[in-house]
PyMOL CGO cylinders between C-alpha atoms (Angstrom):
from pymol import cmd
from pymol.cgo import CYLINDER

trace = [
    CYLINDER, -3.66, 26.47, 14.74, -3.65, 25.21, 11.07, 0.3, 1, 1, 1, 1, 1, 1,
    CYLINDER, -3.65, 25.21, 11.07, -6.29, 24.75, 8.31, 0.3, 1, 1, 1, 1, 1, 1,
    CYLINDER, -6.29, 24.75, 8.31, -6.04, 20.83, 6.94, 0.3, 1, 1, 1, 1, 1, 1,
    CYLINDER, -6.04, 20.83, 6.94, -6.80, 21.53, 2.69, 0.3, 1, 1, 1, 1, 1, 1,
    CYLINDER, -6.80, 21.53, 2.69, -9.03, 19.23, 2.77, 0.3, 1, 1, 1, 1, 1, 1,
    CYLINDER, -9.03, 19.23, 2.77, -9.15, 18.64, -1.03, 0.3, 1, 1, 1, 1, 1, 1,
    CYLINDER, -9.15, 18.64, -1.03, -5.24, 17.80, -0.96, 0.3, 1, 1, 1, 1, 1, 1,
    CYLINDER, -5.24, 17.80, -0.96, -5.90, 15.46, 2.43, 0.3, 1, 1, 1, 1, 1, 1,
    CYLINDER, -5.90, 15.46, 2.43, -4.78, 12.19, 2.05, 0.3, 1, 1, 1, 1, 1, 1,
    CYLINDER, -4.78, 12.19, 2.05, -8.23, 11.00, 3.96, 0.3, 1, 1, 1, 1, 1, 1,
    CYLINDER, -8.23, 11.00, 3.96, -10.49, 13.07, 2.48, 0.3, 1, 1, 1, 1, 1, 1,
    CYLINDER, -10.49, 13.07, 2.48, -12.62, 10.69, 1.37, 0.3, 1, 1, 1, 1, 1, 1,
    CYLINDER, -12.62, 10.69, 1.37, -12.41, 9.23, 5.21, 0.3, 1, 1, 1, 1, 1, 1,
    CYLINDER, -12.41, 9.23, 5.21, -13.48, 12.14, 6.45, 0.3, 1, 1, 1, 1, 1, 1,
    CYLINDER, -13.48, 12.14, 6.45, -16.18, 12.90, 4.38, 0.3, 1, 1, 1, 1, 1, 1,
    CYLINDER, -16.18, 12.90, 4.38, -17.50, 9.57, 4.88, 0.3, 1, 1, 1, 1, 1, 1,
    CYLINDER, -17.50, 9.57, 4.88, -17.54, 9.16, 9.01, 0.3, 1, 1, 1, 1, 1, 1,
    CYLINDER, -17.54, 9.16, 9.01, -17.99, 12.76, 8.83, 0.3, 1, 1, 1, 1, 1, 1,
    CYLINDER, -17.99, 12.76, 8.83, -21.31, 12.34, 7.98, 0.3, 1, 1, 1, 1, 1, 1,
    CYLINDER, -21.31, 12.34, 7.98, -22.22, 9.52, 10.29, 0.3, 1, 1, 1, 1, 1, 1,
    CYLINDER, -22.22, 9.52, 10.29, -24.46, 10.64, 13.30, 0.3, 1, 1, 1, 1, 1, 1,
    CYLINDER, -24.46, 10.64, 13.30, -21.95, 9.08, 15.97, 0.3, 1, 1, 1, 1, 1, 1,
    CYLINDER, -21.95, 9.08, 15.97, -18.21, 8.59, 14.07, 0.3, 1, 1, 1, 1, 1, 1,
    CYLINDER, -18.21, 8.59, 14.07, -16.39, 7.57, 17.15, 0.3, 1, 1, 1, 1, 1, 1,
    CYLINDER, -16.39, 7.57, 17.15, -15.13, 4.28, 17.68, 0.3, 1, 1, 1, 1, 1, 1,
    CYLINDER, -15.13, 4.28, 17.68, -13.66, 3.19, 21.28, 0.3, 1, 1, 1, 1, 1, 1,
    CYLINDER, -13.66, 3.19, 21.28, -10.96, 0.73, 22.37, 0.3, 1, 1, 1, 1, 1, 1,
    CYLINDER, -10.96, 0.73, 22.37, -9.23, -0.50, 25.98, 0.3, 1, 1, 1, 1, 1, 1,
    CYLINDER, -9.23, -0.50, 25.98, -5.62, -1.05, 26.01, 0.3, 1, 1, 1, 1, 1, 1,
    CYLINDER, -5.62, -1.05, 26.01, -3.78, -2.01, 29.59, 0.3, 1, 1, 1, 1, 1, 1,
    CYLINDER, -3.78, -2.01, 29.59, -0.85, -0.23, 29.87, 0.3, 1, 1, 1, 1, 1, 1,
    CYLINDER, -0.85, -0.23, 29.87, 2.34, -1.25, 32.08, 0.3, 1, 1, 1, 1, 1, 1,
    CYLINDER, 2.34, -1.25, 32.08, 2.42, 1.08, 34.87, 0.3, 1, 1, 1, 1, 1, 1,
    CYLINDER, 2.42, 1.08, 34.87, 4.89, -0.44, 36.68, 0.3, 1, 1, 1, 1, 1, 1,
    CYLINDER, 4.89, -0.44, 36.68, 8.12, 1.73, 36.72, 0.3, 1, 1, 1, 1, 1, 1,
    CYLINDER, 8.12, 1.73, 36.72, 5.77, 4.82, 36.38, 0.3, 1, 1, 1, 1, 1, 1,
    CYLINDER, 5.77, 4.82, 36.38, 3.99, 3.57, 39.92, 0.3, 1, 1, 1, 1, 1, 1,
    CYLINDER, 3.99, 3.57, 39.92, 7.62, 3.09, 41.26, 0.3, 1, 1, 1, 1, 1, 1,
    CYLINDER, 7.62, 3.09, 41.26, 9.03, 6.61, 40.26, 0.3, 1, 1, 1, 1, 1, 1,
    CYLINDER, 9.03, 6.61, 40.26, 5.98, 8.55, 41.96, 0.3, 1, 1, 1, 1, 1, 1,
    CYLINDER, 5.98, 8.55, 41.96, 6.43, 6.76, 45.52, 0.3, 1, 1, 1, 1, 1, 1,
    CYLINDER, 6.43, 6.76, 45.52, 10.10, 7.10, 45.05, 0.3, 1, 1, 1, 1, 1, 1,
    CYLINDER, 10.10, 7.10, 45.05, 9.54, 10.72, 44.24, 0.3, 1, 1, 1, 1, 1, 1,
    CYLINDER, 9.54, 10.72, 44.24, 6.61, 11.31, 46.53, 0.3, 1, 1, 1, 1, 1, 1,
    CYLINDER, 6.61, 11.31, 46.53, 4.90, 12.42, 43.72, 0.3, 1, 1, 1, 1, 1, 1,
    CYLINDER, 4.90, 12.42, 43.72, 1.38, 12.11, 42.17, 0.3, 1, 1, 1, 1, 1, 1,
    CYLINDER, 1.38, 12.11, 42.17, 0.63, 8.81, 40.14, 0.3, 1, 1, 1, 1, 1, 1,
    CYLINDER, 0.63, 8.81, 40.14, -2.15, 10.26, 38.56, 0.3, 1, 1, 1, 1, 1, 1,
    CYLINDER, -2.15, 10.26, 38.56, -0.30, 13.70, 37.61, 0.3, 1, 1, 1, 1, 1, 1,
    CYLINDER, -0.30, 13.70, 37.61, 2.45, 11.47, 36.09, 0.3, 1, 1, 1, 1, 1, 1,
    CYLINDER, 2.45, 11.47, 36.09, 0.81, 9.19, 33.77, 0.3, 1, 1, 1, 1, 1, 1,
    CYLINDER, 0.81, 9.19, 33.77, -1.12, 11.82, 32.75, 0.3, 1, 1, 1, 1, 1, 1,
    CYLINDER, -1.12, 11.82, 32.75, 1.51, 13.56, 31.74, 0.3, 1, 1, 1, 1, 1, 1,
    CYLINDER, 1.51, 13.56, 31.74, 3.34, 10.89, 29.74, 0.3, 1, 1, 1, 1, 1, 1,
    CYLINDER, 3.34, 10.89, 29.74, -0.10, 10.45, 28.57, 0.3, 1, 1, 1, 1, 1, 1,
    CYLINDER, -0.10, 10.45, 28.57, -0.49, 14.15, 27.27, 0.3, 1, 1, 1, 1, 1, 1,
    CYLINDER, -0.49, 14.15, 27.27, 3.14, 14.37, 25.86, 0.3, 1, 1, 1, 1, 1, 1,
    CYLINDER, 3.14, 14.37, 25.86, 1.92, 11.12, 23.88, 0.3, 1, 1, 1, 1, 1, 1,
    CYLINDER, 1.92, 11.12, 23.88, -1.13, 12.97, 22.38, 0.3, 1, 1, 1, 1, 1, 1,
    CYLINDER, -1.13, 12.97, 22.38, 1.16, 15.99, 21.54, 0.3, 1, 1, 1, 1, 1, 1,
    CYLINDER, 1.16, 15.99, 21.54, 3.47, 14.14, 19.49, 0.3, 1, 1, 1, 1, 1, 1,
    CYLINDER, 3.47, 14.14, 19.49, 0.47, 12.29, 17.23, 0.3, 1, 1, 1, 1, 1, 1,
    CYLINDER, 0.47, 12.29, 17.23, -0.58, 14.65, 14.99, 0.3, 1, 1, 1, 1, 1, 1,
    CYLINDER, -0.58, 14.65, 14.99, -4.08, 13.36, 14.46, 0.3, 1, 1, 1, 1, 1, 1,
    CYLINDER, -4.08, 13.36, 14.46, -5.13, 13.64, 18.28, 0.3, 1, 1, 1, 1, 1, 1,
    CYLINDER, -5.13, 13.64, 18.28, -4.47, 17.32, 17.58, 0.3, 1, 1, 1, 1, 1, 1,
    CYLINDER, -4.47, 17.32, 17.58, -7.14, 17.49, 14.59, 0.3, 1, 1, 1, 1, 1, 1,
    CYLINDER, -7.14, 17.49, 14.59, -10.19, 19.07, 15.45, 0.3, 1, 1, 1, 1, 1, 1,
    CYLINDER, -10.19, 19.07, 15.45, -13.78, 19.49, 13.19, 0.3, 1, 1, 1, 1, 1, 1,
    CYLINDER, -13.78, 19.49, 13.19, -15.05, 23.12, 12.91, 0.3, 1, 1, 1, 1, 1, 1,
    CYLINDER, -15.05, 23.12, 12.91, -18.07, 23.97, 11.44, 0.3, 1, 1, 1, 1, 1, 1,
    CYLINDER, -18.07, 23.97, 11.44, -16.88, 20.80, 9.06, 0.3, 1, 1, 1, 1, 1, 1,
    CYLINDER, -16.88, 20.80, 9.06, -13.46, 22.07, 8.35, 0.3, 1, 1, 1, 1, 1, 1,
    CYLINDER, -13.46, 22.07, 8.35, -10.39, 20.16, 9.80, 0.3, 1, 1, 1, 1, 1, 1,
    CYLINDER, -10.39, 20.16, 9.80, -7.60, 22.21, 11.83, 0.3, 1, 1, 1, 1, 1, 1,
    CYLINDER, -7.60, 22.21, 11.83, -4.63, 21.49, 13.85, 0.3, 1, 1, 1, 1, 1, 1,
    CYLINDER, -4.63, 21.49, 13.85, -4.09, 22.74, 17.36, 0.3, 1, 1, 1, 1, 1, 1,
    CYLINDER, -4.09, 22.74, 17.36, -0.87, 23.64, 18.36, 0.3, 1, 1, 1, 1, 1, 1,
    CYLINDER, -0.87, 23.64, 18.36, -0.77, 22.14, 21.68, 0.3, 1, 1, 1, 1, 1, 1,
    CYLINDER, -0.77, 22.14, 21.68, -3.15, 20.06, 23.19, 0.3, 1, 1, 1, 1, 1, 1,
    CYLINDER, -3.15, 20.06, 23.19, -4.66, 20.50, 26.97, 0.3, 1, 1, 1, 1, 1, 1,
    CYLINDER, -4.66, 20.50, 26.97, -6.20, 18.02, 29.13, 0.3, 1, 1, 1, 1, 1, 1,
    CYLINDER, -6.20, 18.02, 29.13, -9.61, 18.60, 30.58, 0.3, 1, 1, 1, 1, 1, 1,
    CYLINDER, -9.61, 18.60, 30.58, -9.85, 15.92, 33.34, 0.3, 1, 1, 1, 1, 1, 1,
    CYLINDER, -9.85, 15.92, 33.34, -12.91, 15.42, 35.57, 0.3, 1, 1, 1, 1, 1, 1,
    CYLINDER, -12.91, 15.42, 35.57, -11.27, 16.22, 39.56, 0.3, 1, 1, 1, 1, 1, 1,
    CYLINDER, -11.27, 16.22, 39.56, -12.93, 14.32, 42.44, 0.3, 1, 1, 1, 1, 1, 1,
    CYLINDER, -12.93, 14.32, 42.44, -14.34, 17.09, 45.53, 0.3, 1, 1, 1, 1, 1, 1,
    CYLINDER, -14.34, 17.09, 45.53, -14.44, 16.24, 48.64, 0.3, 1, 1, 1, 1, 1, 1,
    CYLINDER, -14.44, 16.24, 48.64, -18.60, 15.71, 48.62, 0.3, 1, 1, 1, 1, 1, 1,
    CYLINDER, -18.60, 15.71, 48.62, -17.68, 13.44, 45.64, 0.3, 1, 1, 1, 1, 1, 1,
    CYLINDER, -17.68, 13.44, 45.64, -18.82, 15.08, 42.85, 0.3, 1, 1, 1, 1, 1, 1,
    CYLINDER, -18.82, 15.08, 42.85, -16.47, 16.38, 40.40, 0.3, 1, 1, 1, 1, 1, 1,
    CYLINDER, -16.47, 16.38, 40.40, -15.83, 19.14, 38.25, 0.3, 1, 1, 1, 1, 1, 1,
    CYLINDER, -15.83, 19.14, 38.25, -14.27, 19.41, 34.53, 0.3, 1, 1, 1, 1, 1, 1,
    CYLINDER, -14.27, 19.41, 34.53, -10.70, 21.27, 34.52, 0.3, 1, 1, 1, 1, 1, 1,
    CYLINDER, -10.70, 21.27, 34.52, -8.67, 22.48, 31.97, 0.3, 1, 1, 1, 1, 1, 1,
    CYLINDER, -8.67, 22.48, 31.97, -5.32, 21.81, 32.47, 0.3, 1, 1, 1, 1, 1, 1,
    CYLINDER, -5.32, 21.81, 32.47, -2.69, 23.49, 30.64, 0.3, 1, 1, 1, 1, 1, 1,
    CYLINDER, -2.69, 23.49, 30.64, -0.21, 21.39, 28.83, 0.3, 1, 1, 1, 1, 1, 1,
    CYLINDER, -0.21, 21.39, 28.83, 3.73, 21.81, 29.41, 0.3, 1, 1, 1, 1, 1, 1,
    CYLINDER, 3.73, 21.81, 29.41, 6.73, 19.27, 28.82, 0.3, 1, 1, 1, 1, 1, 1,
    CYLINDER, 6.73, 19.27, 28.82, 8.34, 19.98, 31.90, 0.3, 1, 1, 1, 1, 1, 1,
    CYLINDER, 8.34, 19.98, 31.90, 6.56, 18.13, 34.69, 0.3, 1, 1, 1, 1, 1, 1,
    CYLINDER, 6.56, 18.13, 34.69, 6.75, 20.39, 37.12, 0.3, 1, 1, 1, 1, 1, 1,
    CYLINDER, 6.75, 20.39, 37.12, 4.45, 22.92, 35.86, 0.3, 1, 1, 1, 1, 1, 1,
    CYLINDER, 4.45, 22.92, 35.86, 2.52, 20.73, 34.67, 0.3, 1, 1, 1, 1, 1, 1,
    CYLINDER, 2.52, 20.73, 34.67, 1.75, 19.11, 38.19, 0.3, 1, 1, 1, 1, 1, 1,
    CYLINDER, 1.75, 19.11, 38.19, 1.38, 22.66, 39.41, 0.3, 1, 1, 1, 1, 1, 1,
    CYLINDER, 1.38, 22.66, 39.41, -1.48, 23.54, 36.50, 0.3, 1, 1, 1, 1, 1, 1,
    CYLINDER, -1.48, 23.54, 36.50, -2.92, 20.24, 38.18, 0.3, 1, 1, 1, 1, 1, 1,
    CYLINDER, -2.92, 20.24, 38.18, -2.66, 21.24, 42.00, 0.3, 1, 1, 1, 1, 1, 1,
    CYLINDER, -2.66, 21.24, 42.00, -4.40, 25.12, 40.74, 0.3, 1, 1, 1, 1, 1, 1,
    CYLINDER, -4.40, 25.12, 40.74, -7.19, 23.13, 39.02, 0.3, 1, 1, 1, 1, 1, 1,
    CYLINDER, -7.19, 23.13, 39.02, -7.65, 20.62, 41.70, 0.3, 1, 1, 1, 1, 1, 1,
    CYLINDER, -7.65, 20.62, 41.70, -7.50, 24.11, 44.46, 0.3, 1, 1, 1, 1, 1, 1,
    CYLINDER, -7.50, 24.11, 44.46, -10.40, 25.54, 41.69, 0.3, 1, 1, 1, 1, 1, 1,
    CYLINDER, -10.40, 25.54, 41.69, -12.44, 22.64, 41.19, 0.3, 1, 1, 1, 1, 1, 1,
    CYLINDER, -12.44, 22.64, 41.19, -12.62, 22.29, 45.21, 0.3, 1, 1, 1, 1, 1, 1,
    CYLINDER, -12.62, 22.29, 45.21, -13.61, 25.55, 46.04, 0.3, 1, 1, 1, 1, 1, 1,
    CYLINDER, -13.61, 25.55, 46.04, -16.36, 25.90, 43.51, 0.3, 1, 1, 1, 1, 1, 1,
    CYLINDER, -16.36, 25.90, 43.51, -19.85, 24.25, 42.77, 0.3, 1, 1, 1, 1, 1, 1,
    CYLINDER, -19.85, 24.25, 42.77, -19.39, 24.94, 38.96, 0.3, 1, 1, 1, 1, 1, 1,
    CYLINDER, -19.39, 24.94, 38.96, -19.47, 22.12, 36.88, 0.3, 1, 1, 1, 1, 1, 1,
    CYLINDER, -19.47, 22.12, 36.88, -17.59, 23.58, 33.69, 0.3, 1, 1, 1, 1, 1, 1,
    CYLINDER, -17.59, 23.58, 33.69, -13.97, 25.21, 33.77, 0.3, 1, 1, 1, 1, 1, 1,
    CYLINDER, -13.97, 25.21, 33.77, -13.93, 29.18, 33.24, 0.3, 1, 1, 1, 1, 1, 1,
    CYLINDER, -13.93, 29.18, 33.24, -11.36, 28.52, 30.12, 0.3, 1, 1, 1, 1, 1, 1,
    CYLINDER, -11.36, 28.52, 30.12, -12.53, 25.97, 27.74, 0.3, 1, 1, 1, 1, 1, 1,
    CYLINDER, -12.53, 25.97, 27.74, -12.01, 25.01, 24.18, 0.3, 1, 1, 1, 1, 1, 1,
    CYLINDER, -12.01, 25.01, 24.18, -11.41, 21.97, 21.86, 0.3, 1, 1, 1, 1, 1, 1,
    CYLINDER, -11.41, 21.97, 21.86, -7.81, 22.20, 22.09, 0.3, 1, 1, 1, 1, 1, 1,
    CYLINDER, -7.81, 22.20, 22.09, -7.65, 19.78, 24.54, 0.3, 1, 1, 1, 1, 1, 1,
    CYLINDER, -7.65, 19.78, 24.54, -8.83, 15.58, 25.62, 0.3, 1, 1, 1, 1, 1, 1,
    CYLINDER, -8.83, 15.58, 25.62, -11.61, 14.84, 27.91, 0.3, 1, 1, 1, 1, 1, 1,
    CYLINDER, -11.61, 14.84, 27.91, -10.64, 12.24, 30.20, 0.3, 1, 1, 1, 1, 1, 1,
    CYLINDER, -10.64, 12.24, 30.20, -11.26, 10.96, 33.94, 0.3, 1, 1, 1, 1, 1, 1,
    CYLINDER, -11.26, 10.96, 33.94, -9.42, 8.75, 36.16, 0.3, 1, 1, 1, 1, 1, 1,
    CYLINDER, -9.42, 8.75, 36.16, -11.26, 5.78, 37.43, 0.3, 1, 1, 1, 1, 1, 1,
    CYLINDER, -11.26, 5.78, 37.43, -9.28, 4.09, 40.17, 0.3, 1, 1, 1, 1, 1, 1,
    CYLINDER, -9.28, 4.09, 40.17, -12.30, 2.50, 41.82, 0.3, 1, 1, 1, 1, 1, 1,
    CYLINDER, -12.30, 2.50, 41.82, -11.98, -0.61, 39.39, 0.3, 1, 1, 1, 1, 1, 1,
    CYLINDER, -11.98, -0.61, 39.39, -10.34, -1.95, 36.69, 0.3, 1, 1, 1, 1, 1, 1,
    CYLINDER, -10.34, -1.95, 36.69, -12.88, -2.36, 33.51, 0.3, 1, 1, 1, 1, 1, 1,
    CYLINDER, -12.88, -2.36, 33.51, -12.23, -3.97, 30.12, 0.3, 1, 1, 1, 1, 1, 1,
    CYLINDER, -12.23, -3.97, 30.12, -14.29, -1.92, 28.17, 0.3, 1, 1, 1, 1, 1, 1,
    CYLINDER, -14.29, -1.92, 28.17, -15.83, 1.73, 28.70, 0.3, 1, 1, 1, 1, 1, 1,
    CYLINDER, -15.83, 1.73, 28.70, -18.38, 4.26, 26.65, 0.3, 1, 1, 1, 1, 1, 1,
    CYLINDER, -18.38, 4.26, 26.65, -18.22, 7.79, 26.75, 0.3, 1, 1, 1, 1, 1, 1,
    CYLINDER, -18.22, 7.79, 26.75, -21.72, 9.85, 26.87, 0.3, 1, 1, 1, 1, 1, 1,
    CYLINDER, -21.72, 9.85, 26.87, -23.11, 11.13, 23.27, 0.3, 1, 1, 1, 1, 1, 1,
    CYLINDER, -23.11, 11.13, 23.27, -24.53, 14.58, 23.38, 0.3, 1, 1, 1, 1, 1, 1,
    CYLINDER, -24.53, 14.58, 23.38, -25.99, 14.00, 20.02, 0.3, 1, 1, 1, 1, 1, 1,
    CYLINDER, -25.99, 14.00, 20.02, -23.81, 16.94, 18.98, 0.3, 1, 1, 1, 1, 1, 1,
    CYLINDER, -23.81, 16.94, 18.98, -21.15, 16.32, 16.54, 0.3, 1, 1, 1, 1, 1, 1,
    CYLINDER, -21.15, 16.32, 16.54, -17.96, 16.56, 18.62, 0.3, 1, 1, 1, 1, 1, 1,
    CYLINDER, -17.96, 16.56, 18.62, -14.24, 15.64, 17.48, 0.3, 1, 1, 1, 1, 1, 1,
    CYLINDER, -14.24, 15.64, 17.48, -12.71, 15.92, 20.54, 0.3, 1, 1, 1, 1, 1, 1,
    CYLINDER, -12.71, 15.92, 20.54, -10.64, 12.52, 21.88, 0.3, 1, 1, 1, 1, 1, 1,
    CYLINDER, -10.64, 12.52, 21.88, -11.73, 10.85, 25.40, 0.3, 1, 1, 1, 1, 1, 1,
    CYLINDER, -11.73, 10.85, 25.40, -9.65, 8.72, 27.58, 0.3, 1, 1, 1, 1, 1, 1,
    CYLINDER, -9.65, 8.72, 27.58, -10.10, 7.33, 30.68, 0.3, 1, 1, 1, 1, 1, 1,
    CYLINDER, -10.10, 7.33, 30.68, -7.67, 5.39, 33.20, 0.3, 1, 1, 1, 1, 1, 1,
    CYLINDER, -7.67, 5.39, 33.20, -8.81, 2.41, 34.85, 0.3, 1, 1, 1, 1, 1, 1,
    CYLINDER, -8.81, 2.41, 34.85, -7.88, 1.36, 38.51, 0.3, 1, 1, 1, 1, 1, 1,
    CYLINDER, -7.88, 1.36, 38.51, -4.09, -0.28, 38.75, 0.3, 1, 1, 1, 1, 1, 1,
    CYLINDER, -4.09, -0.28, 38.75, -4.22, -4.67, 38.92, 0.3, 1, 1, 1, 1, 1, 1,
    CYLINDER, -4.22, -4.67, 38.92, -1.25, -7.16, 38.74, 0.3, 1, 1, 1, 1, 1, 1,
    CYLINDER, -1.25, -7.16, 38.74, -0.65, -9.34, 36.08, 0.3, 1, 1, 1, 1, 1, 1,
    CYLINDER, -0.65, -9.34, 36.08, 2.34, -11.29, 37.01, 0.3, 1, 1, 1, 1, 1, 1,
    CYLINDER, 2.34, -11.29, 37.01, 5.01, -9.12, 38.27, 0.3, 1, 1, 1, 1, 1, 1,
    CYLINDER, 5.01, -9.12, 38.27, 3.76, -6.14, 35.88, 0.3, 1, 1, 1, 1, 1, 1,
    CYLINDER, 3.76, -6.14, 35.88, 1.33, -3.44, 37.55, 0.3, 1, 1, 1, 1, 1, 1,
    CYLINDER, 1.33, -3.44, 37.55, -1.23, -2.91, 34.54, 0.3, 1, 1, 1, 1, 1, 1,
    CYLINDER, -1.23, -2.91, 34.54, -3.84, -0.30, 34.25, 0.3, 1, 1, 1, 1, 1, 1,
    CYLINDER, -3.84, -0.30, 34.25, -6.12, -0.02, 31.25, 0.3, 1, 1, 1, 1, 1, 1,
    CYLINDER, -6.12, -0.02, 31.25, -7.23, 3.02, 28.93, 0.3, 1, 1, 1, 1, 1, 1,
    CYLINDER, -7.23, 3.02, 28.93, -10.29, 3.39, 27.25, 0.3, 1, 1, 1, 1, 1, 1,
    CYLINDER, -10.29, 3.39, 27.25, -9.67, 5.10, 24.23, 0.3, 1, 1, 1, 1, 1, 1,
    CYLINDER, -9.67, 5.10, 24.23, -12.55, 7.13, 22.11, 0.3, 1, 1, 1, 1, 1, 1,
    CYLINDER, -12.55, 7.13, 22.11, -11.72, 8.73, 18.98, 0.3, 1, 1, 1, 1, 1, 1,
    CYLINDER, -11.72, 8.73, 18.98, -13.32, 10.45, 15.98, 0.3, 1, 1, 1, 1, 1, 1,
    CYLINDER, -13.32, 10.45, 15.98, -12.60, 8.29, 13.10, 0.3, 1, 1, 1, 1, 1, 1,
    CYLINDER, -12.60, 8.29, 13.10, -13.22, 10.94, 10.68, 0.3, 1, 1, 1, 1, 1, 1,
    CYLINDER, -13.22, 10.94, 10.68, -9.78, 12.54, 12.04, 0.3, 1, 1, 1, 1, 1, 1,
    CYLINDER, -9.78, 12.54, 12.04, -8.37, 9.52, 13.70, 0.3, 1, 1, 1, 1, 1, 1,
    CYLINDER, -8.37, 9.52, 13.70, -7.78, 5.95, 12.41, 0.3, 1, 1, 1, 1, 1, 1,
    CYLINDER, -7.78, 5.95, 12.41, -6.29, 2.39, 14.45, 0.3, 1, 1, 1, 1, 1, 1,
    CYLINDER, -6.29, 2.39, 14.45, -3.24, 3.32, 13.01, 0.3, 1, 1, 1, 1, 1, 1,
    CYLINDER, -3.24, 3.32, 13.01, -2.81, 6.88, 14.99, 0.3, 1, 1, 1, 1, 1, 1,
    CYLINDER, -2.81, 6.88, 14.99, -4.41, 5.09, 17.90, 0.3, 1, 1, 1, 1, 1, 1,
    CYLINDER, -4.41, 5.09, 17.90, -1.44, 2.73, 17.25, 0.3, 1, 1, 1, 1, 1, 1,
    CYLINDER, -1.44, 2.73, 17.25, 0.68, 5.38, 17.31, 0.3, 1, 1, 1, 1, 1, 1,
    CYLINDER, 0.68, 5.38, 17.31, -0.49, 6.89, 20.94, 0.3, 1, 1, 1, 1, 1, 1,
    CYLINDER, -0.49, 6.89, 20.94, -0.32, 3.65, 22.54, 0.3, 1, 1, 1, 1, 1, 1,
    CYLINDER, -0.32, 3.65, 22.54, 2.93, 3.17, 21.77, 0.3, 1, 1, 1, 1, 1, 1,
    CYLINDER, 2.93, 3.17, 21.77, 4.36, 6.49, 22.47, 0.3, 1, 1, 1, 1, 1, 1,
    CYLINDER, 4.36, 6.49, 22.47, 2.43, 6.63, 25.53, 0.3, 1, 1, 1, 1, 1, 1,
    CYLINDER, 2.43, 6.63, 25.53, 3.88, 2.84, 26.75, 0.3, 1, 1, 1, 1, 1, 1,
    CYLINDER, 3.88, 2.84, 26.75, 7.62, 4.40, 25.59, 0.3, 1, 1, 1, 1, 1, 1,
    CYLINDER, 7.62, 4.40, 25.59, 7.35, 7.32, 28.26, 0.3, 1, 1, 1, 1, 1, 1,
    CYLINDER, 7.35, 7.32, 28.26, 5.89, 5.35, 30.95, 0.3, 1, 1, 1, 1, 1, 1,
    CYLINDER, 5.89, 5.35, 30.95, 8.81, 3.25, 30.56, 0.3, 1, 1, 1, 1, 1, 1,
    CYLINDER, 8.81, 3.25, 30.56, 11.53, 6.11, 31.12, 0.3, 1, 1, 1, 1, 1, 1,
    CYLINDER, 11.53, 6.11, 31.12, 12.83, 5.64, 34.38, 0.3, 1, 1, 1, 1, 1, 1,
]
cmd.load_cgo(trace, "trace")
């Protein structure tokens, strides 16, 4: 983790400006094209969800302003970024994980499977390892929605949310749309930019 010099920032001004606002996120939905993804984990018998989210995550890691955090109203730089996705139980409630990050998608589907194992055999609502070095985001597959608001705590928070929207056809593409919450005092449309089209780029490797 690295300290941004703020002074020498190139949005300084940015930040101190939406820094300052009460709420200084702004949200967007973007459908994706899930289509070869959705094809590679029935012809792998593996996970959908495990491997967008991991294109997904490897798209957040290469954007260096999803890795910006706010601390006590200085900006710093995670190394790695984590995902901290909501996991359905079998009651139907859920629980928050923390999921540790790793390129290779086979440890990363097996950090998933131990937090999905944790998550099932406990009541607790919060993760036993925590921290903003990571994105909050659930998986919706009960319907597809166009656009999508995260909770406000009333606490200042910098951390990005995304959440996944249930799969639909459009034509011979199999879409599934992202709601995408951000911090503009770290992040701007441009980064967002960015994400999207990293993100589309690895759901497109076959």
């Amino acid at each position: 983790m690295k300290k941004i010099d703020l002074e020498n920032w190139n949005r300084k001004l940015h930040f101190k400006h939406f820094n300052a606002l009460v709420d200084p996120y702004f949200g967007l939905t973007i459908p994706f094209d899930v289509s070869l993804a959705s094809k590679k984990s029935k012809a792998t018998n593996s996970s959908f969800f495990a491997l967008y989210l991991h294109e997904c995550m490897k798209a957040i890691n290469a954007v260096k302003n999803f890795k910006y955090r706010i601390i006590e109203d200085e900006v710093f730089e995670f190394d790695v970024i984590n995902a901290s996705a909501t996991l359905l139980r079998a009651d139907k409630t859920f629980g928050f994980s923390f999921i540790e990050f790793s390129d290779n998608f086979e440890e990363f589907n097996a950090n998933i499977e131990k937090e999905k194992q944790r998550v099932n055999e406990s009541a607790e609502l919060y993760p036993p390892v925590n921290g903003l070095d990571c994105i909050h985001c659930s998986a919706l597959p009960w319907f597809r929605f166009t656009s999508q608001k995260e909770p406000f705590s009333g606490i200042k928070d910098s951390v990005p949310k995304l959440a996944f929207s249930k799969t639909y056809k459009d034509g011979d593409k199999l879409l599934m749309n992202v709601g995408i919450s951000v911090s503009h005092a770290l992040v701007d449309g441009y980064h967002v930019g960015q994400f999207t089209d990293k993100f589309q780029e690895n759901l497109n490797r076959p």
